[in-house]
N, C-alpha and C positions, 0 to 999 in steps of 0.2 A: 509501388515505391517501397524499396527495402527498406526497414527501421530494424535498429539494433538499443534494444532495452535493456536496462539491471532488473534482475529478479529482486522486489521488494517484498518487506511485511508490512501486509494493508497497506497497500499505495496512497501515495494522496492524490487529490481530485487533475492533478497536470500531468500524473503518468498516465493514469485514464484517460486523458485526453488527446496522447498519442497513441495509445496502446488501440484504439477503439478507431480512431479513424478509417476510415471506411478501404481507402483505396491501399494501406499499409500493409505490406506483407512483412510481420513481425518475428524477429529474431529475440530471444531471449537470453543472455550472458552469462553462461554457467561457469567459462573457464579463467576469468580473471584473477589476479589475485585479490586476494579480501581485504576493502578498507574499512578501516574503521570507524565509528560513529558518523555510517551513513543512512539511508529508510531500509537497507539490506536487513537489517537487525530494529531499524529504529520506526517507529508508528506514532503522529502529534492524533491527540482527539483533545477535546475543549471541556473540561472538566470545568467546578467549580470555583475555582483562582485562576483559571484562564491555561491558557497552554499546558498540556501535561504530556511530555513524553514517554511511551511505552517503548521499554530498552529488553530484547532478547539477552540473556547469557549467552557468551558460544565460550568451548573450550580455546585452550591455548594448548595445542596437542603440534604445535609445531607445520604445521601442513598450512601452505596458505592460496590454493585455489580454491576457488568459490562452495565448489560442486562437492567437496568432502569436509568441509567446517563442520563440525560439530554442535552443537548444542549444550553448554552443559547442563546436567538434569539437576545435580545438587540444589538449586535454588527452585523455590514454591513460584517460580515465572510466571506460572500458566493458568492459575488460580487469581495471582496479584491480577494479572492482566485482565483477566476476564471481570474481576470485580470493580475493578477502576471504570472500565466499559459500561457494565450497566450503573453502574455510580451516576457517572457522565450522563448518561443518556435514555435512562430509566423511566424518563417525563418528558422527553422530544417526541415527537407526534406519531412515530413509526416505529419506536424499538419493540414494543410488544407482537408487532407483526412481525419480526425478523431475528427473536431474541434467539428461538431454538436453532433458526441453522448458525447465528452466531458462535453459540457455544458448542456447536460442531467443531470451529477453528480449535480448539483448545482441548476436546477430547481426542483429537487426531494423534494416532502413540508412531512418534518419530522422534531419531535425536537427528537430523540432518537436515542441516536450516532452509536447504534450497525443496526440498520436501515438503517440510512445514509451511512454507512461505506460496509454493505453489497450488497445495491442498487448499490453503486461507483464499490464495484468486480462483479455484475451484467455486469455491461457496461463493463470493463474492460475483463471480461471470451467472449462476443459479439464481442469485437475488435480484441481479440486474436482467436478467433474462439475455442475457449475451452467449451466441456461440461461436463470437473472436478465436479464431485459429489461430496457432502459432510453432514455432521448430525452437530450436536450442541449437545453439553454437556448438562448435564439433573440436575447435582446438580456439587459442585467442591471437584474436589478430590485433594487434597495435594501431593499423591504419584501414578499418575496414570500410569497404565500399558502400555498403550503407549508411545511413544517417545513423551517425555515432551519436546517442544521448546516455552512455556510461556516466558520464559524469556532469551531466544538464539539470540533476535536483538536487539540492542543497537538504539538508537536513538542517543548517545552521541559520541559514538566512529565510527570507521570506522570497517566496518568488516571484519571476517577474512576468506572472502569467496574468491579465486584467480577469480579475475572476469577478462576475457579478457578487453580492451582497446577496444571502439567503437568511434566513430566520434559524439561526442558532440559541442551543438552549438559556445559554448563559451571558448571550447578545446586550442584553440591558444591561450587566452591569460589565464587560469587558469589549463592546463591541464587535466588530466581525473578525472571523480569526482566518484570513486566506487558506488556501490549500493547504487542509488538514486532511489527516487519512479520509480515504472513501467513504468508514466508516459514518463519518461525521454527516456527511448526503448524505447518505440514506438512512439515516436516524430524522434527519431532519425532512427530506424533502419527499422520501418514499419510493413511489413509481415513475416520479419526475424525475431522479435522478440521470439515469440516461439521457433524456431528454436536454438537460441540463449541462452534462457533458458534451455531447453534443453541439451543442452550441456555441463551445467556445475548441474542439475540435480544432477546426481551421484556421486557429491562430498558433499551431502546435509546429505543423509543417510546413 
């Protein structure tokens, strides 16, 4: 079954759960044009006030397919980010096991966001032990033959994926926070994670 995905930073737990399905032969959308405040640039993890978005810079250099956005560097992004990260998740049950390839995400020297973004699902396919295969779109198609989920995750809303209830850090006093980056499993759950995905899979396709 063809799937067509956006390239995201740290996905959350409902693109993994198309991205990983077993029977999907996945496409990845490099040539769209670029919107704006979407998981393209945008990553939720569950800090301590509850929801905290992690917002890439990209330049405004005039070009607006996906595959040549920019990055901009001026801003200390990549430092902010990665200390919000272990902020967040420095006392969840699994970040100590997975902190150093974390901060692999962030010593990675690129300014070119589908780069960055792809390196981060590098690390992230390593931690989960996933060797999910996939291609890249070759020009962009408006109405493509595959299962088009370009635009099936919301950055804004909550999704309407039934995600079970897992023990997150900050659960007692904000409750459960749905599909938050990946990161958020597997701080939390460990080597379950997959397992976990998995399971709700099949309510994807």
């Amino acid at each position: 079954m063809k799937v067509l995905l956006p390239v995201f930073y740290l996905p959350p737990v409902s693109w993994f759960s198309v991205f990983l399905q077993k029977d999907a032969d996945v496409s990845l959308e490099i040539y769209e044009n670029f919107p704006k405040q979407t998981y393209r640039t945008r990553a939720n993890i569950y800090g301590a006030n509850g929801k905290l978005s992690l917002i890439i810079p990209v330049s405004h250099s005039g070009t607006r397919v996906l595959k040549d956005i920019e990055i901009c560097s001026r801003e200390n992004w990549r430092q902010l980010h990665w200390k919000s990260i272990r902020t967040a998740y420095q006392t969840s049950p699994y970040f100590e096991y997975y902190e150093n390839q974390l901060e692999e995400i962030y010593s990675f020297k690129t300014n070119n966001l589908i780069e960055f973004n792809l390196n981060a699902l590098r690390i992230i396919q390593q931690i989960l032990k996933s060797d999910k295969s996939f291609n890249f779109t070759l020009t962009y198609n408006k109405e493509p033959a595959a299962l088009n989920y370009r635009e099936a995750f919301s950055a804004k809303s909550v999704s309407a994926e039934d995600l079970e209830p897992y023990f997150q850090s900050f659960s007692d006093r904000h409750g459960f926070l749905p599909d938050l980056s990946v990161l958020d499993l597997i701080c939390n759950k460990g080597p379950e994670t997959l397992t976990y995905i998995k399971n709700i899979k099949s309510q994807s396709i």
